[in-house]
BALOBA-1460 file (C-alpha; in Angstrom, 3 decimals):
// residues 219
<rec num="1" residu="x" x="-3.155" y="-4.794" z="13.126"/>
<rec num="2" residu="x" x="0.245" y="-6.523" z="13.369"/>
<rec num="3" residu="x" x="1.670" y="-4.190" z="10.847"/>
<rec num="4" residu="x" x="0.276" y="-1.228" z="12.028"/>
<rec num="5" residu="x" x="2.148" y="-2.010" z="15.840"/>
<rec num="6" residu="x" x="4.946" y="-2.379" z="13.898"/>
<rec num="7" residu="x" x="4.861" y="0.863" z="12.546"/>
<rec num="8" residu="x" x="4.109" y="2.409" z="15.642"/>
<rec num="9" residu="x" x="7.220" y="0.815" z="17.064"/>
<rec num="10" residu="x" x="9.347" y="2.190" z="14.344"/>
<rec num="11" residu="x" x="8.336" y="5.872" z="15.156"/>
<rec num="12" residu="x" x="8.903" y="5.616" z="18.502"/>
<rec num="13" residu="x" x="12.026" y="4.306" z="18.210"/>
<rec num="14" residu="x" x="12.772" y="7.474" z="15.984"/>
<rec num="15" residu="x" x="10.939" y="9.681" z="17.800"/>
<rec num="16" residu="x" x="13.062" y="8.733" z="20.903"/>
<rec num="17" residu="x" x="16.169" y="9.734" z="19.689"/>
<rec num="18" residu="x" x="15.798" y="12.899" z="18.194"/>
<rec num="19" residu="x" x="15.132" y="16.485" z="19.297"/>
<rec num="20" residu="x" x="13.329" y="17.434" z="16.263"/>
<rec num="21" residu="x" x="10.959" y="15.711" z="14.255"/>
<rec num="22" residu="x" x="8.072" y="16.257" z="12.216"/>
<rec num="23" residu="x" x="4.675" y="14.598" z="12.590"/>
<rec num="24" residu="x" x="2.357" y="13.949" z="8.933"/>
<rec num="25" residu="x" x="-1.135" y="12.903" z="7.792"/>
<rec num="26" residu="x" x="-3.255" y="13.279" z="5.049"/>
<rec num="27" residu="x" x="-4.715" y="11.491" z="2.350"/>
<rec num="28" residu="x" x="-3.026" y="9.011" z="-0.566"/>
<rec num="29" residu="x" x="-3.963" y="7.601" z="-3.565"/>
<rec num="30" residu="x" x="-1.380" y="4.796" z="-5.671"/>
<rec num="31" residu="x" x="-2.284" y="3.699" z="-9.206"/>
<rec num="32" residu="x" x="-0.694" y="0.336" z="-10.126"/>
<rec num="33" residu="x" x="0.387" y="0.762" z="-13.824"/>
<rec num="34" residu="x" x="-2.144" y="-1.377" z="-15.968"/>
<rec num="35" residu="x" x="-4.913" y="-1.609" z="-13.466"/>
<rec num="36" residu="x" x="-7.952" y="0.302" z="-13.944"/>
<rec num="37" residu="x" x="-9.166" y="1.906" z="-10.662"/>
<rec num="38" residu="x" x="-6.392" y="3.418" z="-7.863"/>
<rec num="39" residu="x" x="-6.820" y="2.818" z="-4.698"/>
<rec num="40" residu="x" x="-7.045" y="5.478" z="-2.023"/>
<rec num="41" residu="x" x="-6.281" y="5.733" z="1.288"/>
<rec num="42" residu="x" x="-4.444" y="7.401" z="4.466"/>
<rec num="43" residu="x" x="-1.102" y="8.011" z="5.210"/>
<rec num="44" residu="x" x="1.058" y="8.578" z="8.367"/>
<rec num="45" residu="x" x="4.224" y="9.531" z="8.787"/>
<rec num="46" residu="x" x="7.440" y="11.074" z="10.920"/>
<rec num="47" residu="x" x="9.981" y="13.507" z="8.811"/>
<rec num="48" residu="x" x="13.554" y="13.928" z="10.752"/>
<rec num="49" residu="x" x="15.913" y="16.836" z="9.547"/>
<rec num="50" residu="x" x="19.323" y="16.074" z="9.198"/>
<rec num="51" residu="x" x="19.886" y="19.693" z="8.450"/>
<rec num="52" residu="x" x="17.855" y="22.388" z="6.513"/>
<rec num="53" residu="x" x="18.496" y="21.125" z="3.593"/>
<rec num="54" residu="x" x="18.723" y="17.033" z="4.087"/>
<rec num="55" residu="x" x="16.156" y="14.697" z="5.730"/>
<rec num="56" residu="x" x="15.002" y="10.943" z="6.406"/>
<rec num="57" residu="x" x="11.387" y="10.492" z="6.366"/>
<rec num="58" residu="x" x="9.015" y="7.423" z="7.185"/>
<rec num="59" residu="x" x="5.823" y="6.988" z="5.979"/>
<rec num="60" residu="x" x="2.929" y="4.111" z="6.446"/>
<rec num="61" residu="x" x="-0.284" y="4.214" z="4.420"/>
<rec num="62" residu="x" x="-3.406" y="1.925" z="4.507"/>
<rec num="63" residu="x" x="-5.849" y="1.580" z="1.059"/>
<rec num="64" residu="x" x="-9.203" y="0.399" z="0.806"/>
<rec num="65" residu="x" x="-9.435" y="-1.805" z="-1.255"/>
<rec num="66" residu="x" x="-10.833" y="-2.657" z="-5.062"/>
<rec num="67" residu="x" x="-12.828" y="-5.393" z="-6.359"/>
<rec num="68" residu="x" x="-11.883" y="-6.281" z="-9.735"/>
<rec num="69" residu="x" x="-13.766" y="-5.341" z="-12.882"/>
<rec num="70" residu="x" x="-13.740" y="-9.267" z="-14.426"/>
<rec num="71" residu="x" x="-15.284" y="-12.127" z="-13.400"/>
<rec num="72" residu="x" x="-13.331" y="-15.334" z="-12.698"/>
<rec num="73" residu="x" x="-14.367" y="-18.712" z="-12.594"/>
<rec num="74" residu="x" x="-13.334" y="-22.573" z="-10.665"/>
<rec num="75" residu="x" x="-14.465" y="-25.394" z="-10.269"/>
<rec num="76" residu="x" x="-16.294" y="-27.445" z="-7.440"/>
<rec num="77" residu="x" x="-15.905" y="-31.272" z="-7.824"/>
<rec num="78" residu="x" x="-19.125" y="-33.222" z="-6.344"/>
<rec num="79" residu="x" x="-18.375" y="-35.528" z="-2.991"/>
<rec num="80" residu="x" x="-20.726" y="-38.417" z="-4.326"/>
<rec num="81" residu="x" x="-19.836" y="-39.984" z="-7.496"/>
<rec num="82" residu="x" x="-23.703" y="-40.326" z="-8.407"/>
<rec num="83" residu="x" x="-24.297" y="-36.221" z="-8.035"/>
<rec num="84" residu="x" x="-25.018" y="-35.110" z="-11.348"/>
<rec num="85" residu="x" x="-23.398" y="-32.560" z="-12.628"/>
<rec num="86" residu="x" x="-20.187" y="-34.032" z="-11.278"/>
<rec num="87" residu="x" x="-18.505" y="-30.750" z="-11.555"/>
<rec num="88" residu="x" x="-19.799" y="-27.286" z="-11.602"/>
<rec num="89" residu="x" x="-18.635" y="-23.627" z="-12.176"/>
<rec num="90" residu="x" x="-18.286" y="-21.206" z="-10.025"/>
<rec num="91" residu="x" x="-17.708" y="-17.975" z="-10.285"/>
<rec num="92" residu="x" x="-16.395" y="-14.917" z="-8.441"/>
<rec num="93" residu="x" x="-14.580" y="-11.873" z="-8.317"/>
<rec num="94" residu="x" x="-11.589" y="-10.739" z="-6.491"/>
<rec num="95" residu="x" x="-10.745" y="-7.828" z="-3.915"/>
<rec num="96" residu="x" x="-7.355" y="-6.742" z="-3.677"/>
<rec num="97" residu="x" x="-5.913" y="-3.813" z="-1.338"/>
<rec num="98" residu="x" x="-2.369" y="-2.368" z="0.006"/>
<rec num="99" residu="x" x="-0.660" y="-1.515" z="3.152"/>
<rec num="100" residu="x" x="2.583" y="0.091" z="2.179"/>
<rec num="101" residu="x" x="5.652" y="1.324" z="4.783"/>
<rec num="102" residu="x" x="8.233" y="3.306" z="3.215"/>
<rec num="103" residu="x" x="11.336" y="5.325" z="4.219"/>
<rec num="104" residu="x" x="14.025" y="6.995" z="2.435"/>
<rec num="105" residu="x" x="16.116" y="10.552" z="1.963"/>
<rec num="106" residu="x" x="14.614" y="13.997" z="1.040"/>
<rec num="107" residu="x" x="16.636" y="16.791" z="-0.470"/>
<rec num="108" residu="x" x="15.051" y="20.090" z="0.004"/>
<rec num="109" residu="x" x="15.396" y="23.407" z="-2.263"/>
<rec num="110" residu="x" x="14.179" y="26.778" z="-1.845"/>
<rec num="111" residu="x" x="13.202" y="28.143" z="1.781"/>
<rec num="112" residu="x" x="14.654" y="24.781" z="2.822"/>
<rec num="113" residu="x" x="13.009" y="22.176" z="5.305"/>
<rec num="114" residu="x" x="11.127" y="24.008" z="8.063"/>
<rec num="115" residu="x" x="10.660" y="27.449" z="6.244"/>
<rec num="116" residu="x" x="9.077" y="29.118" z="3.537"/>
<rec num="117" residu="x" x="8.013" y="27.361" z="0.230"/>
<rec num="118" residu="x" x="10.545" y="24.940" z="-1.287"/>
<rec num="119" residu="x" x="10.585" y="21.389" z="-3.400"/>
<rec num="120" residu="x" x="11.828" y="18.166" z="-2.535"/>
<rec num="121" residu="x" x="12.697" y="14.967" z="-4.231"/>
<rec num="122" residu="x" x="14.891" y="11.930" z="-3.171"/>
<rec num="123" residu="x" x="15.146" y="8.257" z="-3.102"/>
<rec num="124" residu="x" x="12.867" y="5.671" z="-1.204"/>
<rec num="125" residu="x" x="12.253" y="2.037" z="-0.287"/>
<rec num="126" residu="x" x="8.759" y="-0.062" z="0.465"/>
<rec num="127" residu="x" x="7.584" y="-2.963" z="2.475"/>
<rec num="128" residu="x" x="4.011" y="-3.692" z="0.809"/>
<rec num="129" residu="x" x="1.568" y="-5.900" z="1.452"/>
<rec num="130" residu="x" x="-1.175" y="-6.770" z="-0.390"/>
<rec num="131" residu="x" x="-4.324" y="-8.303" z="1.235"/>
<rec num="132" residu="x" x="-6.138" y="-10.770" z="-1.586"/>
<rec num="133" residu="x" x="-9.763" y="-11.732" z="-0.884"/>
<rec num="134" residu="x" x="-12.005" y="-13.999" z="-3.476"/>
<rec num="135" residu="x" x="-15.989" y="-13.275" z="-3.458"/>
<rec num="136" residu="x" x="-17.462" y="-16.600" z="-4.683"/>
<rec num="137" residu="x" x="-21.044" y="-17.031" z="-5.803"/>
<rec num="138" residu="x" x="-23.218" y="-19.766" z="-3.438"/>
<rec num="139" residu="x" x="-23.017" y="-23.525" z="-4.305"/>
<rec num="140" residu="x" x="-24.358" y="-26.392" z="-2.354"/>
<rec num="141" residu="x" x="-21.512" y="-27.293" z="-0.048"/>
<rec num="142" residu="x" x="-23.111" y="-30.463" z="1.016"/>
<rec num="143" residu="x" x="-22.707" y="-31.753" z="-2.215"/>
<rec num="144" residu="x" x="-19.974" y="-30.216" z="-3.536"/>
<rec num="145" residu="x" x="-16.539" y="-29.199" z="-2.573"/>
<rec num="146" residu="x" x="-13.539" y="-26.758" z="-3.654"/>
<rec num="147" residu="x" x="-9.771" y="-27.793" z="-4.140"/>
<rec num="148" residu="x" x="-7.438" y="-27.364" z="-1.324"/>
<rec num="149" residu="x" x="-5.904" y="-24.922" z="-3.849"/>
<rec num="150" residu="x" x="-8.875" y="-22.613" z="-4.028"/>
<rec num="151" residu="x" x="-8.778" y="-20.668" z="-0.749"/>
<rec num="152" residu="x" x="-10.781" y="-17.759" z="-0.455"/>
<rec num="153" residu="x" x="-7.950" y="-15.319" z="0.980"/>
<rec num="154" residu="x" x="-4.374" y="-15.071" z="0.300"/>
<rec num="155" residu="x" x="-1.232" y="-12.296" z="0.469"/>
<rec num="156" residu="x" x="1.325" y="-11.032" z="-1.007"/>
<rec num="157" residu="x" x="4.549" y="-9.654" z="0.415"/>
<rec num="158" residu="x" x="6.773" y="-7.071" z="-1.497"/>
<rec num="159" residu="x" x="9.329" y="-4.720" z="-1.752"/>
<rec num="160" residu="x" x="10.047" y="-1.801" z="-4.244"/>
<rec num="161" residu="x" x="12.479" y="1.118" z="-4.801"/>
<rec num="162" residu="x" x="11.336" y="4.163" z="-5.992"/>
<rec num="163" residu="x" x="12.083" y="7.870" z="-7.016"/>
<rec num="164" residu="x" x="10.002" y="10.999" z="-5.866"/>
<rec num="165" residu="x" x="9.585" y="14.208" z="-5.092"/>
<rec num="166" residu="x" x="6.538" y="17.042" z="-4.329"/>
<rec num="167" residu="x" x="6.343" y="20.800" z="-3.323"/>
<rec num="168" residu="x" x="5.587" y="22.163" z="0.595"/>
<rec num="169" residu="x" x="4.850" y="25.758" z="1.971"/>
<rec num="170" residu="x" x="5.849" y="26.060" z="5.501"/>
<rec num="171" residu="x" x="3.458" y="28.675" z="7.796"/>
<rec num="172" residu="x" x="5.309" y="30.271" z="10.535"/>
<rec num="173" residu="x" x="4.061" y="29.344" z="13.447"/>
<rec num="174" residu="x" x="1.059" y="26.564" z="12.345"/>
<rec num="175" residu="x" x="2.684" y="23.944" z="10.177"/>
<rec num="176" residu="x" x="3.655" y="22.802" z="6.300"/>
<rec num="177" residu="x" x="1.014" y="22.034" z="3.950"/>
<rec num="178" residu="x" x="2.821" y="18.867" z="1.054"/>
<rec num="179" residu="x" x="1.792" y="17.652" z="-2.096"/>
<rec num="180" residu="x" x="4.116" y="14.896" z="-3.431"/>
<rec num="181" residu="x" x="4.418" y="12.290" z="-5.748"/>
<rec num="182" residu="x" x="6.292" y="8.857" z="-6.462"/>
<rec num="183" residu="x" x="6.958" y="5.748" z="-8.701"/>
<rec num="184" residu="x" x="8.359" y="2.627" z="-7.380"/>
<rec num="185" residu="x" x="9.423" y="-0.947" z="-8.703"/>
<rec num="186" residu="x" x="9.162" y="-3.654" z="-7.148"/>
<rec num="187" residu="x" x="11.867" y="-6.106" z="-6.798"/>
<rec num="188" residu="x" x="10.529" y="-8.488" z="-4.998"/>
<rec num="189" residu="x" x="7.122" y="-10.067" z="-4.916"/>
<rec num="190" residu="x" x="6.084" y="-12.998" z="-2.959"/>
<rec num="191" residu="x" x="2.771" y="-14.916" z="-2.887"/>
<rec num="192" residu="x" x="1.623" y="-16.425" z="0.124"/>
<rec num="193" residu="x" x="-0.793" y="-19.593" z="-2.321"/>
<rec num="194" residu="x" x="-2.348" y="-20.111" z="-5.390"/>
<rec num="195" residu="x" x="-5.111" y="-17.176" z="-4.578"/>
<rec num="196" residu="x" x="-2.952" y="-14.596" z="-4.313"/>
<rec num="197" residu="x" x="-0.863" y="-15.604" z="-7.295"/>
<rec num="198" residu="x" x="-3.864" y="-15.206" z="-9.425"/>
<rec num="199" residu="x" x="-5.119" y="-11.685" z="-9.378"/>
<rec num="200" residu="x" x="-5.074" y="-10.840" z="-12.823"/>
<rec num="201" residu="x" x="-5.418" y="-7.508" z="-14.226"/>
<rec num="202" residu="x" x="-5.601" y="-6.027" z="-10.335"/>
<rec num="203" residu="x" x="-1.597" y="-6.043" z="-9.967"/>
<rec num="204" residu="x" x="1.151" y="-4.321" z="-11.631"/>
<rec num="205" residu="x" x="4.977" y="-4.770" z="-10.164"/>
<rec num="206" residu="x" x="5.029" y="-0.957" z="-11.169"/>
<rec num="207" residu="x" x="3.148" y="1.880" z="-8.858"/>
<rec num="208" residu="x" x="2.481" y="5.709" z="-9.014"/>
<rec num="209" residu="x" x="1.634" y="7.374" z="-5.257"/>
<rec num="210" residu="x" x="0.124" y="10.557" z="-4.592"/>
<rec num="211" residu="x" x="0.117" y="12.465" z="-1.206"/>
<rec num="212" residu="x" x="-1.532" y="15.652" z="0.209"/>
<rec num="213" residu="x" x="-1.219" y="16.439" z="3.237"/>
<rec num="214" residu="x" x="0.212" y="18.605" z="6.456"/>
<rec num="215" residu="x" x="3.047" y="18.490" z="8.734"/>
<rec num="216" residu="x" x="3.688" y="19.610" z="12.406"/>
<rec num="217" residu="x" x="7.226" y="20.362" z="14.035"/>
<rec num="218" residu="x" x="8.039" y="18.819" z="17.048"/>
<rec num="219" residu="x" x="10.825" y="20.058" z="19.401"/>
């Protein structure tokens, strides 16, 4: 919720101080490179026009998430020295998802920005978060008990650069319809504990994004 008010607030701030601006939605899917299933999700955005031929665009899309294919185990220690077994294994699996913002330039060729049929492509940068949750099977809890270190949810903060690019037809009078696509490093990756520095297979620092979707002018 916090990041999605931020978001919001971004826009507006945009939207505020400019006389033309598009509005975007649609659906997204990103594929971490590596990692079996991609995640799909739902992406917002605001598009403003420098010209016909040069924008800035700002985009924030929500995943659901995955739960991984492996299963993972830990330990829980017994709270009574007389419990027998003293220590037993516990297993579980882990859910990962992403919330990404990202921003950057367009360059547009063809009919241009607002008209006609015409590609893109262009430079961008992303905030993204990933939300780490751990499923653990049922153990006795009275009698045993989980390291400090073993929390059940974690996060983990990045941010990547990227290249892209995609394809638009603009209809006179209703609106654009957009495919595009983008990879992006990341540079940065930060782990908020020991749960969400352990997610395996699930995370890649390098990420392909796919968007289709449609646009509205503002004026």
């Amino acid at each position: 919720m916090k990041k999605s008010a931020f978001l919001v607030g971004m826009m507006f701030c945009i939207l505020t101080g400019n006389t033309q601006v598009g509005l975007s939605g649609g659906i997204s899917t990103i594929k971490a490179f590596g990692v079996p299933k991609p995640y799909t999700g739902i992406h917002l955005g605001v598009e403003i026009p420098r010209d016909d031929a040069v924008t800035f665009f700002l985009r924030g899309t929500g995943y659901f998430g995955n739960n991984s294919n492996d299963l993972y185990y830990t330990y829980v220690t017994a709270r009574d020295f007389s419990t027998v077994p003293y220590q037993q294994q516990v297993n579980y699996t882990t859910k990962l998802n992403y919330s990404v913002i990202e921003g950057g330039t367009r360059y547009y060729w063809g009919d241009g920005y607002d008209a006609g049929f015409g590609l893109y492509g262009g430079s961008n940068m992303s905030v993204i978060f990933n939300s780490v949750k751990r499923n653990y099977d049922d153990y006795d809890e009275v009698k045993y008990e989980m390291a400090d270190t073993e929390l059940s949810k974690g996060s983990i903060f990045n941010i990547g650069v990227g290249l892209g690019g995609g394809v638009k037809n603009t209809f006179a009078g209703i609106g654009t319809l957009y495919f595009d696509m983008n990879f992006s490093y990341l540079i940065l990756s930060l782990p908020s504990n020991n749960t969400a520095s352990q997610v395996g297979d699930m995370y890649s620092p390098l990420l392909f994004n796919f968007a289709l979707g449609f646009r509205k002018e503002l004026y």
